[in-house]
C-alpha positions in Angstrom: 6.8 -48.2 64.4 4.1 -50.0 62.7 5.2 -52.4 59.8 3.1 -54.0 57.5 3.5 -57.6 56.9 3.4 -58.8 53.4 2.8 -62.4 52.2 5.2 -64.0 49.3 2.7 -65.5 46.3 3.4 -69.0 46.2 4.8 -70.7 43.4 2.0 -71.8 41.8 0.5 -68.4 42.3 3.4 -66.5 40.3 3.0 -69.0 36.9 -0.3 -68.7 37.1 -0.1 -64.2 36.9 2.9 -64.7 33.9 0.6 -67.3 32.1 -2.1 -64.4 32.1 -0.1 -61.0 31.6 1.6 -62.9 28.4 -1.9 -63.9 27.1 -3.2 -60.0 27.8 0.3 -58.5 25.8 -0.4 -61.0 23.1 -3.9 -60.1 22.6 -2.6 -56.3 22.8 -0.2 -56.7 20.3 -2.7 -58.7 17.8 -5.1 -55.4 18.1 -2.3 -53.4 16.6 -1.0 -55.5 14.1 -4.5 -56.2 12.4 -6.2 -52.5 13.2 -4.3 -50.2 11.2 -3.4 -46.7 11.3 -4.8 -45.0 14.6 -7.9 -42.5 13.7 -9.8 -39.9 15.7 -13.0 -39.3 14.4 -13.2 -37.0 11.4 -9.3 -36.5 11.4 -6.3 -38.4 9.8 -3.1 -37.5 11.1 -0.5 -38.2 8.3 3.4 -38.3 9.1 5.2 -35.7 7.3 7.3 -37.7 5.5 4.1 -38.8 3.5 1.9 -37.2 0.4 -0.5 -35.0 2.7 -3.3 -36.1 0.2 -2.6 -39.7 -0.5 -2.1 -42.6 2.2 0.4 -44.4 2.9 -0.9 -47.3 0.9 -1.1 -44.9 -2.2 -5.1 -44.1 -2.1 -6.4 -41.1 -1.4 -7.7 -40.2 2.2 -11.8 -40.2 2.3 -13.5 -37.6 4.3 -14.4 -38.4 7.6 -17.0 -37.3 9.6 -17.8 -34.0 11.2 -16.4 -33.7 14.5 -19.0 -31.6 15.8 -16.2 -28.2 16.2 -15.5 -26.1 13.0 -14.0 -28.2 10.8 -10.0 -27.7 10.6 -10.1 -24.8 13.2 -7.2 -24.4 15.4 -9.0 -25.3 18.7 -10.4 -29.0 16.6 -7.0 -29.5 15.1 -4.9 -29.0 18.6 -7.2 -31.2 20.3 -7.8 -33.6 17.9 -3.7 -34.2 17.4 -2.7 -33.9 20.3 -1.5 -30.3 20.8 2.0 -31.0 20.2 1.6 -32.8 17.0 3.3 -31.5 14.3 2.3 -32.3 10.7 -0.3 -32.9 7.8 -3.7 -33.8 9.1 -7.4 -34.1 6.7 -10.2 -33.6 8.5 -14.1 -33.5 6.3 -12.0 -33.4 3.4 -10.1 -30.6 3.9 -5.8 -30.8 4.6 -3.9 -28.7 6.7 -0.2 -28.5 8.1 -0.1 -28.1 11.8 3.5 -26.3 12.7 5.6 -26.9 16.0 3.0 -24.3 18.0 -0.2 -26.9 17.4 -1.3 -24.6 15.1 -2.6 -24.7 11.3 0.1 -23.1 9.2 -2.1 -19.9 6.6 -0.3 -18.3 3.5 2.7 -20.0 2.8 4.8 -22.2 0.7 6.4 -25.6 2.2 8.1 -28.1 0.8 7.9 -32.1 1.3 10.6 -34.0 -0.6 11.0 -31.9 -3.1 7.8 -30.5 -3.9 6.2 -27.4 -3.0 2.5 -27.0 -1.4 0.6 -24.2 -0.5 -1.8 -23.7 2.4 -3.8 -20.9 1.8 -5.2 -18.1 4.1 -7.6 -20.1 6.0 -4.9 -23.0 6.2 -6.5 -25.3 3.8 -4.4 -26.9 1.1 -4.6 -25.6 -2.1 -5.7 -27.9 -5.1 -6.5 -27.9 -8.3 -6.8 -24.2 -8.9 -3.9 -22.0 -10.1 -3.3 -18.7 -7.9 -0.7 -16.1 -7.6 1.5 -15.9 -5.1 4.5 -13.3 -3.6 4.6 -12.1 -8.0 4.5 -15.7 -9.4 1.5 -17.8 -11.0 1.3 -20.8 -9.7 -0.5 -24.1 -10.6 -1.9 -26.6 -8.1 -2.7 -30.2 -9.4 -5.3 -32.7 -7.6 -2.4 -33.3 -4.9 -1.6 -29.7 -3.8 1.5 -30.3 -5.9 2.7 -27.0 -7.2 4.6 -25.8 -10.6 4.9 -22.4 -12.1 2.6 -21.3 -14.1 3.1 -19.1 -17.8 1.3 -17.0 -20.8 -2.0 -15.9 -19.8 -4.1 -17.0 -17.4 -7.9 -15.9 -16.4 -8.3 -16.4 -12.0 -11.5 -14.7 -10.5 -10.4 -11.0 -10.2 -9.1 -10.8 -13.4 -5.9 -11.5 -16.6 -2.9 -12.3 -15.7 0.6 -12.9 -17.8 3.7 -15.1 -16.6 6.8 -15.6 -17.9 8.2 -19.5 -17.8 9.2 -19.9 -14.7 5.8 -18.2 -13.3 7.2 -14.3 -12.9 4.3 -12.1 -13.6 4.6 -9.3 -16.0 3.6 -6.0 -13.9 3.5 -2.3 -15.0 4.0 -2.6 -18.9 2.0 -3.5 -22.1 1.4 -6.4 -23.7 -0.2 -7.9 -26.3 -3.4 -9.8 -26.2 -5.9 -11.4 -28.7 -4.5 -8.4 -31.4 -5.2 -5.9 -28.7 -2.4 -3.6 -26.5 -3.6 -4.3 -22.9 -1.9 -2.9 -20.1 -0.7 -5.3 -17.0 -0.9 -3.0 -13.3 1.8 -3.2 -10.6 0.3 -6.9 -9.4 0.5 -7.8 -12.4 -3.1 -7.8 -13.6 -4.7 -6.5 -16.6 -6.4 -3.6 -16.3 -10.2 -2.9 -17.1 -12.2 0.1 -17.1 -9.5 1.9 -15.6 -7.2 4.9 -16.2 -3.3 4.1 -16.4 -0.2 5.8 -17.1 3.2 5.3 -20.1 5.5 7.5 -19.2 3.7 10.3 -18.5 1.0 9.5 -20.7 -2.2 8.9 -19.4 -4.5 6.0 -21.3 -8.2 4.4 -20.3 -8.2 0.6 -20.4 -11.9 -0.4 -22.0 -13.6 -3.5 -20.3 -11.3 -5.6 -22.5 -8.2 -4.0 -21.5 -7.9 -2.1 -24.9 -7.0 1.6 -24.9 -10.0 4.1 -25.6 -9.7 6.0 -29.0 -11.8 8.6 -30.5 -11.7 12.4 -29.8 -13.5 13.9 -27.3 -15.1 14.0 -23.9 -16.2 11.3 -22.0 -17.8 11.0 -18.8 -17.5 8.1 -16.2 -18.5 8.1 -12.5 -19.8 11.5 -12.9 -16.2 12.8 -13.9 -15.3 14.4 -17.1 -12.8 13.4 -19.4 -11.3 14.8 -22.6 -9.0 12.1 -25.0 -7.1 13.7 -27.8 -7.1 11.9 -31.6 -4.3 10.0 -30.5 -6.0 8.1 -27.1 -4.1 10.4 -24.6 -6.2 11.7 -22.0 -5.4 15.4 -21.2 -5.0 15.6 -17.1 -2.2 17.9 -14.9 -2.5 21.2 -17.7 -5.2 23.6 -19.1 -6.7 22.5 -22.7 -9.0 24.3 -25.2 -11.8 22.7 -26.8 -14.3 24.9 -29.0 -12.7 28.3 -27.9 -13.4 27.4 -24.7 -10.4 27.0 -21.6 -10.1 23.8 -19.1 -8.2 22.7 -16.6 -7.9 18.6 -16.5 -6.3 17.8 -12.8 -3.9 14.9 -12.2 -6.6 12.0 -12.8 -7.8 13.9 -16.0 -10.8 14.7 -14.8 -12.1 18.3 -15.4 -11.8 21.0 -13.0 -14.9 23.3 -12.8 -13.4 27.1 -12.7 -9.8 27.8 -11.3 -7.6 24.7 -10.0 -6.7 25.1 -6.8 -2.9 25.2 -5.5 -2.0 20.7 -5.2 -4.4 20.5 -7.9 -2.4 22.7 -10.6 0.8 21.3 -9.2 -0.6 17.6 -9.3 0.0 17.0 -5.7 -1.3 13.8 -4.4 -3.1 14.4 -0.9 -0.3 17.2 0.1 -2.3 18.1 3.6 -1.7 14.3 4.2 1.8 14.5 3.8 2.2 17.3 5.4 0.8 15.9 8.6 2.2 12.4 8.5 6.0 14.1 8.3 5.7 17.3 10.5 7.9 16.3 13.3 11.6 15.7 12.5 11.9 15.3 8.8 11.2 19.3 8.4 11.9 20.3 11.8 15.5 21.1 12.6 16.6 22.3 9.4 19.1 25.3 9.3 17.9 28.3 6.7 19.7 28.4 3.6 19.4 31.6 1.5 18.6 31.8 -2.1 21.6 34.3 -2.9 24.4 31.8 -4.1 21.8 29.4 -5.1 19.7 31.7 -7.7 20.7 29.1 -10.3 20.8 26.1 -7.9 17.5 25.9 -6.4 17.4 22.3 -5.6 19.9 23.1 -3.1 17.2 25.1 -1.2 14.7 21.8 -0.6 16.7 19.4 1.2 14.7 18.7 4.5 16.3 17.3 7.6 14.9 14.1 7.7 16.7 13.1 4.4 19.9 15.2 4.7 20.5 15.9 8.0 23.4 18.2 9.0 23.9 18.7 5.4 20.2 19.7 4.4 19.4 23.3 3.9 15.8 25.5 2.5 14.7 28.6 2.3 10.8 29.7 3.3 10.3 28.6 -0.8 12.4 25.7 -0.5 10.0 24.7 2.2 7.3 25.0 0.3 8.8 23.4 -2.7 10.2 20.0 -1.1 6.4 19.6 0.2 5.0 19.9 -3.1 7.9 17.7 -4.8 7.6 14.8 -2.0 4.2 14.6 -2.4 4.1 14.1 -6.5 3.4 17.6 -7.2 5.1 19.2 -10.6 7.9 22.1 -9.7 8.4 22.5 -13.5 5.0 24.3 -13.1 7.1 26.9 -10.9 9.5 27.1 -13.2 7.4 28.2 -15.9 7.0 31.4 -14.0 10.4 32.0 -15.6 11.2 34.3 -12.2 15.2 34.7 -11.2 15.4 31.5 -8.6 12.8 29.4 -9.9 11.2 27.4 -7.1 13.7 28.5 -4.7 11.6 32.3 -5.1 8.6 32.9 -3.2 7.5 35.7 -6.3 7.3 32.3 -8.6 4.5 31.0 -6.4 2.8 34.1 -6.1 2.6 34.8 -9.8 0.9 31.4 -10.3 -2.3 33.3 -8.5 -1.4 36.6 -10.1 -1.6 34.7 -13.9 -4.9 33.4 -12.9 -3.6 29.5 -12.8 -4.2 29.0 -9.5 -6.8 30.2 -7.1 -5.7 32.6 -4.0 -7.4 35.3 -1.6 -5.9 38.5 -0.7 -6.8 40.1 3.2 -4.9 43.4 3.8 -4.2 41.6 7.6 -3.3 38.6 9.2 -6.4 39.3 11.1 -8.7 40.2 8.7 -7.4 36.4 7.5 -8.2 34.6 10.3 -11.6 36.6 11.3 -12.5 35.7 7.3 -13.4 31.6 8.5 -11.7 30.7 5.5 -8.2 29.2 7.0 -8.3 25.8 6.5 -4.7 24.0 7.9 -2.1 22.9 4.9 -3.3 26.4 3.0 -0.2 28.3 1.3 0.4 31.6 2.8 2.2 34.3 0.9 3.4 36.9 3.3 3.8 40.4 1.5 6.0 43.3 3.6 4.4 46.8 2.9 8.0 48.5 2.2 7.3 51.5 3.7 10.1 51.3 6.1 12.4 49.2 4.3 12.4 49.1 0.3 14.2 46.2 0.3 12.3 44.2 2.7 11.8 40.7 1.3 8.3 38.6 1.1 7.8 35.6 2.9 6.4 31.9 2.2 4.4 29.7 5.3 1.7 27.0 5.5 -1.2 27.8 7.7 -1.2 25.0 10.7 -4.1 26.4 13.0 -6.7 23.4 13.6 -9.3 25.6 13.5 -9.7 29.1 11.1 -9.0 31.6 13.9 -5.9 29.6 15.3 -3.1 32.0 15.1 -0.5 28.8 13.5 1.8 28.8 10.8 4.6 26.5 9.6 7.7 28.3 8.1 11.0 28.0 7.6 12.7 31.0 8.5 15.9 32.6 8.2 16.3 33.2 12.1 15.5 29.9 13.3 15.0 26.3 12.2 12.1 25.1 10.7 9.2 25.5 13.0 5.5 26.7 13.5 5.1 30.0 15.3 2.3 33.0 15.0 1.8 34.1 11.2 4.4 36.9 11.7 7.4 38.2 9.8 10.6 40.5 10.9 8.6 42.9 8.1 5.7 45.2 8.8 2.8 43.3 7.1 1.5 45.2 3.6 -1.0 41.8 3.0 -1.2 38.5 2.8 -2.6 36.2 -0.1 -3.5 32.7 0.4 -3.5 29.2 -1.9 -6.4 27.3 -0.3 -5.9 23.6 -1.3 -8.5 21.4 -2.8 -10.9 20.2 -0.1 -13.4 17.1 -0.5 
């Protein structure tokens, strides 16, 4: 085994090493004490106990110099702090917050002894702005420090109204310079817009002050009719000069015969109907009109929302789709027919009345060879009664993806809700169809 002698430093040898590690800790200790804070270039890290604008000596921080990497972006401000640092840091000006992951905290409120700060979405503190955030206006001073804001208050994309602790005023009136101005569901005042009371329907002028004056007025190449009282006409037929209109939803004129959603007010029924064909119809039992003539909203309770207690009819079907997706069953009602909405007849006589438009093919065939199917379209089933006098009609949505696809979506009185071939336990007499409105 090979050892390694090793020789003892003489006495004189050792003093002579203390004398000059003391001197090099000294020196050490004398850079720190007269150097300052420690800097990177072009970033100040601040501890987060302290103001993340001003230093600790009460000035504020001065900009430093580009770092050559996009100023403040996570990949400059890990490396640049460390990684692990956690805290305020400025770099060219700009402050950020970096959390426990290393990385710039975006869009959110925190709080350093006592006072709130916002960094904004690209992470930079907020100041000297006001802003609105999660329903509150909120005012920034030079610091970032923040305090709720209140009464009206201009910010680029429009007016906005706050209470006193900074709680923005949101789907209501209010008054402003003299004027009744309406404030939208975020709160901001609406311009050159349409906008609803009730079930009222108003347009808000480039001021936010409600149109007046009788009579039609176009914008965006739509037409528009306002009565003498500043209600626009939308959702119902009008006369004007003798003549007959129908005004759909959004108020705009309808050239000729509305179609079905369009009468009814329905707000993108083909979309609802796809984005809730699987399990909130599906699996509901049949539930026949008989003992609820008089109770027909017992015939549109889906699945999805009642489960084992739900129960519709083929109508009821029908019905609950045009209810969920904002249509207007009083509409069926007015038919004035035994069962209301919960009767297939009601629908029907909406085309025979001429409110609605509908075709009529004498087959199921002579439908789907036609090239007019188009999926979501309301099919009325009619039996031809020559076998049975009593045989009952029949209510379905046409779900083929293309116009010869034999598809329709039913509820029927033999099964739960489901889509099978357009078909019925009744010889076929004809069929009419309620197209709905296409772009």
């Amino acid at each position: 085994m090979e050892v390694t002698a090793v020789k003892k430093r003489s006495a004189s040898a050792n003093t002579v090493y203390f004398i000059l590690l003391f001197t090099l800790v000294g020196t050490f200790t004398a850079l720190i004490l007269t150097s300052g804070p420690c800097e990177t270039t072009g970033v100040t890290v601040v501890s987060v106990n302290m103001h993340p604008v001003l230093n600790g000596k009460g000035e504020k921080n001065a900009p430093d110099a580009a770092s050559g990497k996009n100023p403040g972006s996570d990949a400059a401000v890990a490396e640049k702090s460390g990684s692990a640092g956690t805290g305020w840091i400025t770099e060219n000006g700009r402050t950020r917050y970096l959390g426990k992951d290393g990385k710039a905290v975006k869009d959110k409120l925190i709080t350093e002894q006592g006072t709130d700060y916002y960094l904004g979405k690209d992470g930079v503190l907020v100041t000297s702005s006001a802003f609105i955030y999660d329903g509150k206006l909120l005012n920034a001073d030079e610091n970032g420090a923040l305090s709720p804001g209140s009464g009206w208050q201009q910010l680029d994309d429009g007016w906005y109204f706050a209470g006193e602790n900074g709680t923005l005023l949101t789907d209501t009136l209010k008054d402003k310079d003299g004027k009744r101005v309406y404030l939208g569901e975020d709160g901001r005042m609406l311009t050159t817009a349409f906008y609803t009371v009730g079930d009222t329907l108003f347009f808000a002028e480039a001021d936010g002050s409600a149109h007046t004056g009788e009579g039609w007025m176009e914008l965006d190449g739509k037409i528009y009719y306002c009565d003498n009282s500043g209600h626009f006409s939308h959702s119902e037929y009008i006369t004007v000069d003798e003549n007959k209109y129908f005004m759909d939803r959004t108020g705009a004129k309808i050239d000729g015969t509305p179609y079905f959603d369009q009468y009814l007010g329905c707000t993108d029924l083909i979309g609802y109907m796809e984005s809730h064909f699987n399990d909130y119809y599906f699996k509901t039992p049949f539930r026949g009109i008989g003992q609820y003539e008089d109770h027909p909203e017992e015939l549109i309770k889906p699945y999805g929302e009642y489960g084992e207690d739900g129960g519709m009819n083929c109508t009821g079907f029908i019905s609950s789709l045009v209810k969920n997706s904002g249509g207007d069953l009083g509409k069926v009602e007015e038919m004035g027919l035994e069962g209301s909405y919960g009767a297939a007849d009601s629908y029907l006589y909406l085309g025979l009345r001429k409110l609605i438009r509908y075709d009529k093919y004498d087959t199921v065939q002579d439908f789907l060879d036609s090239g007019n199917a188009r999926k979501g379209d309301i099919i009325y089933i009619m039996p031809s009664k020559e076998d049975d006098e009593n045989a009952d009609c029949h209510l379905g949505v046409f779900w083929g993806d293309t116009p010869s696809e034999n598809k329709m979506w039913s509820q029927t009185f033999y099964a739960l809700c489901s889509v099978t071939e357009i078909t019925y336990i009744y010889d076929i007499g004809c069929i009419y169809v309620f197209p709905l409105a296409r772009e």
